[in-house]
C-alpha positions, -999 to 999 in steps of 0.1 A, spaced: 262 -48 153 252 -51 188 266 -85 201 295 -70 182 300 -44 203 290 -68 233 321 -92 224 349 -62 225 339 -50 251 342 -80 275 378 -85 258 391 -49 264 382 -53 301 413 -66 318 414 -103 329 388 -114 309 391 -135 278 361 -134 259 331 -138 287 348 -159 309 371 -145 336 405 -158 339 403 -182 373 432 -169 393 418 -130 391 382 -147 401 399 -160 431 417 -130 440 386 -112 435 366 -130 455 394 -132 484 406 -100 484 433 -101 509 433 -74 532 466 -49 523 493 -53 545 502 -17 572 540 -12 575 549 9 600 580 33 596 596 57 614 593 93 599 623 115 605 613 153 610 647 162 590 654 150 555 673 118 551 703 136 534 714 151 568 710 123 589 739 105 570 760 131 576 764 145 616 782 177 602 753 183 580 725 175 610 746 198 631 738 225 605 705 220 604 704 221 643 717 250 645 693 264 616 662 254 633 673 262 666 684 298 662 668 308 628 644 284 621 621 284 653 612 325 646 576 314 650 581 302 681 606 330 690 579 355 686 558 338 712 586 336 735 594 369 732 558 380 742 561 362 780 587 393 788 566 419 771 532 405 785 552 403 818 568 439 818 534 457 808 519 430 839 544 452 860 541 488 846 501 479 853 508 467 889 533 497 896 499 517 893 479 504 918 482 532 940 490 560 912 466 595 914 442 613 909 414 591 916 375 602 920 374 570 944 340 558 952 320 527 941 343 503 922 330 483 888 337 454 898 364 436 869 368 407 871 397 389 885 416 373 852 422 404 839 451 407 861 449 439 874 459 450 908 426 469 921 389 475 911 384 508 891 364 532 907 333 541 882 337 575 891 372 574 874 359 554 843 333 573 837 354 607 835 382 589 812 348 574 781 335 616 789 364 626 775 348 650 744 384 647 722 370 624 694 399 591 685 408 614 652 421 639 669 440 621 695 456 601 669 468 636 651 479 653 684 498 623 699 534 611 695 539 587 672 564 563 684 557 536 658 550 526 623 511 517 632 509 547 648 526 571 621 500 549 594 469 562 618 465 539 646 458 549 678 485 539 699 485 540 740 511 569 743 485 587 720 459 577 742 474 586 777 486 620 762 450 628 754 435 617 786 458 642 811 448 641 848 426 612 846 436 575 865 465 563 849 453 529 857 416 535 845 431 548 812 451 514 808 424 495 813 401 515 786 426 511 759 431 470 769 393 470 766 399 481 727 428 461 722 450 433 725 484 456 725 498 490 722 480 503 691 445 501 674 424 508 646 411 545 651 376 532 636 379 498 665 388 524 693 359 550 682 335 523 680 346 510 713 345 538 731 310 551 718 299 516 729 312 520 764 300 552 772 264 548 759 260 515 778 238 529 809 241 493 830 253 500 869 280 478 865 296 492 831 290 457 816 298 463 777 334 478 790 337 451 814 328 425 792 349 435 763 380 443 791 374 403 802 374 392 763 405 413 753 428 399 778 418 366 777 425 366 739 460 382 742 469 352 766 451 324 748 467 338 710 505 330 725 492 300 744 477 283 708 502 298 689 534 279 707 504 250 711 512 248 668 546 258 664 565 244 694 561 204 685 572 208 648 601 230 659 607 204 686 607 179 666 634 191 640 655 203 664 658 171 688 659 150 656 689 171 644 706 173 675 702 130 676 717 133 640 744 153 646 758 146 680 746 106 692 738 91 657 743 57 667 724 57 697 697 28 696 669 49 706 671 78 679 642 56 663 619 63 692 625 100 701 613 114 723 600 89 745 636 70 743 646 94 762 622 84 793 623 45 788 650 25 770 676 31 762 664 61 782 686 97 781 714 84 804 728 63 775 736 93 756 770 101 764 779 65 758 774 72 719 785 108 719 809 124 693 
């Protein structure tokens, strides 16, 4: 039963008949050519529109006004970060201030003067507990009308203290105009039980806050703006020059050979 079983086995094993192997597969076996690499171009759009310029045009216009949202959102945070950058430098001289010996922030968080401790210390003192300020604030938003605390809130609930000094708290919590009333409570217990002469856990946190709301725009058109690139300028090739010579090479055709000069040669 056993040499049986021995013989079908070496026959149902492909290229072998019986025990011996067939010569040609021993060759190739023992050769085993290395597989051949073709290199082809990859176009970011699907073939179908780039036989058709009407159709790539389409798609252009898809990508570029509709399609590129993700990278639209970043975009639109360089006005917003730079009009709150303005409402924050517009304050650099705004009362009442305690004055005296400053904290020391440090530079990158972009604000236009030191903040006098005197002045921080008055706005963490502040006995109204986050709850409360979230319940007697406006509401000017969603977040804020679902129980966040949201800067208008915060300001409202901090009356005659440094407008500048109350920015800077709330940035220290957050990363925009509204935060979770747990974050904030927790934040702000953390900053005023923190006995160090220089105010380092509000410092520290104020540092890591801004650095994260200009790094999260910075990584986030890092991802999107290539692939939306991409598409687009591969569209636009499509749809406008199709028979330009260096649509193969994009972008770098456009630096060196045929190089972007040539377009208008092959324009339609």
């Amino acid at each position: 039963m056993f040499p049986l079983l021995i013989i079908a086995f070496a026959l149902l094993i492909p290229g072998y008949k019986g025990f011996a192997a067939n010569p040609a597969n021993q060759l190739t076996r023992l050769v085993n050519p290395k597989p051949k690499i073709s290199l082809t171009n990859i176009n970011a759009i699907p073939e179908s529109f780039t036989n058709n310029f009407e159709d790539a045009r389409g798609f252009f216009y898809i990508w570029f006004f509709g399609g590129s949202g993700g990278v639209g959102v970043a975009l639109r945070q360089f006005p917003q970060q730079y009009e709150k950058f303005q409402q924050i430098m517009s304050q650099k001289d705004d009362g009442p201030t305690l004055g005296g010996e400053t904290v020391g922030i440090s530079p990158l968080c972009l604000y236009p003067r030191d903040l006098s401790k005197a002045d921080l210390d008055k706005v963490l003192n502040n006995k109204i507990s986050v709850e409360e300020m979230v319940k007697r604030g406006p509401k000017p938003n969603y977040l804020s009308e679902r129980g966040y605390l949201c800067f208008p809130s915060y300001v409202d609930a901090n009356k005659g203290c440094n407008p500048l000094t109350v920015r800077a708290v709330f940035d220290a919590m957050s990363t925009g105009d509204n935060v979770s009333p747990d974050v904030a409570q927790a934040k702000i217990d953390e900053f005023r039980s923190d006995k160090s002469p220089d105010r380092a856990a509000f410092k520290n946190s104020l540092l890591k806050t801004k650095l994260a709301g200009f790094s999260s725009i910075a990584f986030l058109l890092f991802l999107l703006g290539p692939i939306v690139g991409a598409t687009c300028l591969d569209a636009f090739s499509a749809g406008w020059f199709p028979e330009w010579p260096g649509n193969d090479n994009l972008p770098w055709s456009l630096l060196a050979g045929p190089g972007l000069w040539t377009i208008p040669q092959y324009w339609i």
